[in-house]
C-alpha positions as CSV (number, residue, x, y, z in Angstrom):
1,X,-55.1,-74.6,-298.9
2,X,-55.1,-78.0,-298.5
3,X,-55.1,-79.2,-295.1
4,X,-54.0,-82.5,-295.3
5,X,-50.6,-81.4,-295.5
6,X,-50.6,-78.6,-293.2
7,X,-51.4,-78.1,-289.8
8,X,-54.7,-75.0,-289.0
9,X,-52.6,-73.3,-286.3
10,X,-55.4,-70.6,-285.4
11,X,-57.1,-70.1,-281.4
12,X,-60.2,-71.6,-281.2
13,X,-62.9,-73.2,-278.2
14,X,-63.1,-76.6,-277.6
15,X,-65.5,-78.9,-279.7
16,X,-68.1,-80.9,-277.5
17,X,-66.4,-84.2,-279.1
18,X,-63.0,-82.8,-277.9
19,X,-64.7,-81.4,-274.5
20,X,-66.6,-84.5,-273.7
21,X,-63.2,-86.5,-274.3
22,X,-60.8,-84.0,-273.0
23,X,-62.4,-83.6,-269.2
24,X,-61.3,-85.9,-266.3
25,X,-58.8,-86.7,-263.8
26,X,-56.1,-88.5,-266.0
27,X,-53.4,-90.2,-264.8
28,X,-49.4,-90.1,-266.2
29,X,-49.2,-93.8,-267.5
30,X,-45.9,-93.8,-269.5
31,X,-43.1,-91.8,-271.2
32,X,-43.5,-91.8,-275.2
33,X,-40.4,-89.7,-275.6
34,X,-38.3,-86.4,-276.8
35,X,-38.8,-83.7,-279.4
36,X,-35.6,-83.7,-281.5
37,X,-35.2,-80.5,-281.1
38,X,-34.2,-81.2,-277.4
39,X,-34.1,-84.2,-275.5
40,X,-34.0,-83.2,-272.0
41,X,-32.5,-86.9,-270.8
42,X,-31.6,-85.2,-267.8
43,X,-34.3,-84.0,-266.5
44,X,-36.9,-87.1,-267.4
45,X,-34.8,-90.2,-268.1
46,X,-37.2,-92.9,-267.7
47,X,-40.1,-89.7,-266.9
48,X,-40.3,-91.4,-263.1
49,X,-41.2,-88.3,-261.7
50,X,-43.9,-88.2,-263.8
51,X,-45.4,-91.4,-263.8
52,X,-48.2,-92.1,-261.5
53,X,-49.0,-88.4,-261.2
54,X,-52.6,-87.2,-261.5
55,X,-53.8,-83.9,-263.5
56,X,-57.8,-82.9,-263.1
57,X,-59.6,-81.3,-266.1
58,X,-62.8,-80.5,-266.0
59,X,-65.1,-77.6,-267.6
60,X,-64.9,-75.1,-264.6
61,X,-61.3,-76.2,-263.0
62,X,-57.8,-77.3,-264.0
63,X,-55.4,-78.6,-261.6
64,X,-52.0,-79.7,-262.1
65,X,-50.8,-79.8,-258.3
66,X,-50.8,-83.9,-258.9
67,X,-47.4,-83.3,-260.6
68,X,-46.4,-83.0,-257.2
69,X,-42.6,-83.8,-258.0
70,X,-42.1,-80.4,-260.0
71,X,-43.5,-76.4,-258.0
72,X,-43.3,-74.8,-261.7
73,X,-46.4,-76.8,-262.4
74,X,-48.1,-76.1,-259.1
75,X,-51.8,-74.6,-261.1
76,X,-54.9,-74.9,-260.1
77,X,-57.3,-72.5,-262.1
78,X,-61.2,-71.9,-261.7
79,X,-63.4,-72.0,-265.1
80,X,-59.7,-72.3,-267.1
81,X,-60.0,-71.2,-270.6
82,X,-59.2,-74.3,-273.2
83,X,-58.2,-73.7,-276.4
84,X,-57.1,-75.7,-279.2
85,X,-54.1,-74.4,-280.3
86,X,-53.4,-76.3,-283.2
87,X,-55.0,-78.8,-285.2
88,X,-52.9,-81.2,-287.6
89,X,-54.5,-83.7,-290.1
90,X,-52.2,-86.2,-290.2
91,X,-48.4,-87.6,-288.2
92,X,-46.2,-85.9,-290.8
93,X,-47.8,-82.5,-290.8
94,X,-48.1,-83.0,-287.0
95,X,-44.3,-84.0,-287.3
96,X,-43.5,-80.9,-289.4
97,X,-44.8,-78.6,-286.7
98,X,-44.1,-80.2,-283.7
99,X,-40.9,-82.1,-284.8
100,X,-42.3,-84.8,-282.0
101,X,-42.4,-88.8,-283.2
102,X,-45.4,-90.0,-281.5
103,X,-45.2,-94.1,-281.0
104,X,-48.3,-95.3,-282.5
105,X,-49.3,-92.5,-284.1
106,X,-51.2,-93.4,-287.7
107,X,-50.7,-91.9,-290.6
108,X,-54.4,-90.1,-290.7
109,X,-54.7,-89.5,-287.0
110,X,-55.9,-85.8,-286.4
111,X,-53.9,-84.3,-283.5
112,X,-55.0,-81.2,-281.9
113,X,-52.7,-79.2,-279.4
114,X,-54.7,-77.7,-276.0
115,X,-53.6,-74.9,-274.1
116,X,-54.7,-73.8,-270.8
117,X,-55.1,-70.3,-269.6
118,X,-55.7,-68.1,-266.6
119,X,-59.5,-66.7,-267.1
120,X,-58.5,-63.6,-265.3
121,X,-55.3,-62.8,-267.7
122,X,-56.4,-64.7,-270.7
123,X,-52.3,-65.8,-270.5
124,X,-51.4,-69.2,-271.1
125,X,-50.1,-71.0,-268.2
126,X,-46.2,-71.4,-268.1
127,X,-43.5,-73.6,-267.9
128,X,-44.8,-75.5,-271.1
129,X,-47.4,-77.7,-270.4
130,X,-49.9,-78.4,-273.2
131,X,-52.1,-81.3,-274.1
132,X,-52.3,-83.2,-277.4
133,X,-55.8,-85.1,-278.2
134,X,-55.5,-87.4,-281.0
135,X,-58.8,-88.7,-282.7
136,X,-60.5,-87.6,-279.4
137,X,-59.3,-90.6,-278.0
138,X,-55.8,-90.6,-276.7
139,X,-54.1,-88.2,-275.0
140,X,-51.0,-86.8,-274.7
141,X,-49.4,-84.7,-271.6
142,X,-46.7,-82.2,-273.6
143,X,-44.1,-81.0,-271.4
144,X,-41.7,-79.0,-272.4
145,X,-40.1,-81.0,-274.7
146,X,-40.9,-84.4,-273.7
147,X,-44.4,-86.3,-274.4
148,X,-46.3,-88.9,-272.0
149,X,-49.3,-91.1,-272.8
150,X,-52.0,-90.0,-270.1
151,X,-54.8,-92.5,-268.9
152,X,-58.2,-91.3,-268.1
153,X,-59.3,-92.6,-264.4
154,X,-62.8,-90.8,-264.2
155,X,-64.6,-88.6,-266.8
């Protein structure tokens, strides 16, 4: 298979490049946009209730409670389980899956999606929030539908 064009959507652990990126307290810097599937103007206009907000990753806790605008996304887990999700090679076979237009986003960059579960049910936590790490050094808060550009405040 070649996987240039295609994304390797399979469950598996965090690389220590990925890891050693991935963990901090990151702060919601700006909206990028929609997926086309559904643009939830709505809700997120300009993403202000977003912006400013704080998340905390870190190898033995996840917290999300700095997204204090919205209760559905009211987690804070102990040792979280991280898993990539997805990992595409490239923006269009990123695009194909995700049907998401990242601003910026090269032609070659390799985007891998991060989900976040509860250790004690292994089940992913709800109400859509994922992570996208391109090249290990950008990332990407995925919310439901709508994508923000994260900043990293302290590793």
């Amino acid at each position: 298979k070649n996987t240039t064009e295609y994304c390797t959507v399979e469950r598996i652990n965090l690389d220590s490049e990925t890891e050693k990126y991935f963990y901090g307290t990151w702060k919601v810097e700006k909206l990028l946009g929609f997926a086309n599937s559904w643009n939830d103007a709505s809700e997120y206009p300009t993403g202000q209730k977003f912006i400013g907000d704080e998340i905390i990753i870190k190898k033995d806790f996840f917290s999300s409670k700095g997204l204090k605008n919205y209760k559905k996304y009211q987690y804070e887990l102990k040792n979280p389980l991280y898993e990539i999700t997805a990992t595409c090679y490239n923006s269009l076979s990123f695009y194909r899956l995700y049907k998401i237009d990242i601003p910026d986003l090269n032609e070659n960059d390799v985007v891998k999606a991060v989900g976040i579960s509860d250790p004690s049910t292994e089940l992913r936590i709800p109400a859509g929030l994922s992570f996208l790490v391109v090249n290990n050094d950008r990332l990407i808060l995925l919310s439901e539908a709508t994508i923000f550009e994260l900043k990293k405040i302290t590793d």
